[in-house]
C-alpha positions, 0 to 999 in steps of 0.5 A: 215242899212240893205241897206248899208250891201247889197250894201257893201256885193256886193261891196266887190264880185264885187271888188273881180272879177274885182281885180282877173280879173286884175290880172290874166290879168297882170300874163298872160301878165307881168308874174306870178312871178311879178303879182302873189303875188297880189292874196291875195287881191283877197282873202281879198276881197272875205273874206271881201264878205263871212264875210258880208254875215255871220254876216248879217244872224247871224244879222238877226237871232239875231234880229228875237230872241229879237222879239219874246223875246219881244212879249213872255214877252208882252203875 
């Protein structure tokens, strides 16, 4: 599982780049009034990359907790 979280982690930044690359290509190109309202998919996937990365530490904070929990009560 703890593969799957790091490889959708930069799934999520690489889709970030790669959809504010395009549109920022098609505002220059096309114009911004047509491409501009796009940005909030820049921002979701970028959101997306920032949330992954947050529940991922607060996993493993979670997880180092129940095991020392578990070796205080085996001691």
């Amino acid at each position: 599982m703890n593969s799957y979280n790091k490889i959708m982690k930069y799934f999520w930044f690489g889709l970030g780049v790669v959809l504010f690359c395009i549109v920022t290509f098609n505002c220059i190109t096309q114009g911004f009034s047509r491409w501009g309202s796009y940005y909030w998919m820049v921002g979701l996937a970028f959101t997306m990359f920032f949330m992954k990365q947050w529940m991922m530490k607060r996993f493993e904070k979670h997880a180092t907790y129940l095991k020392e929990k578990e070796n205080s009560k085996t001691a």
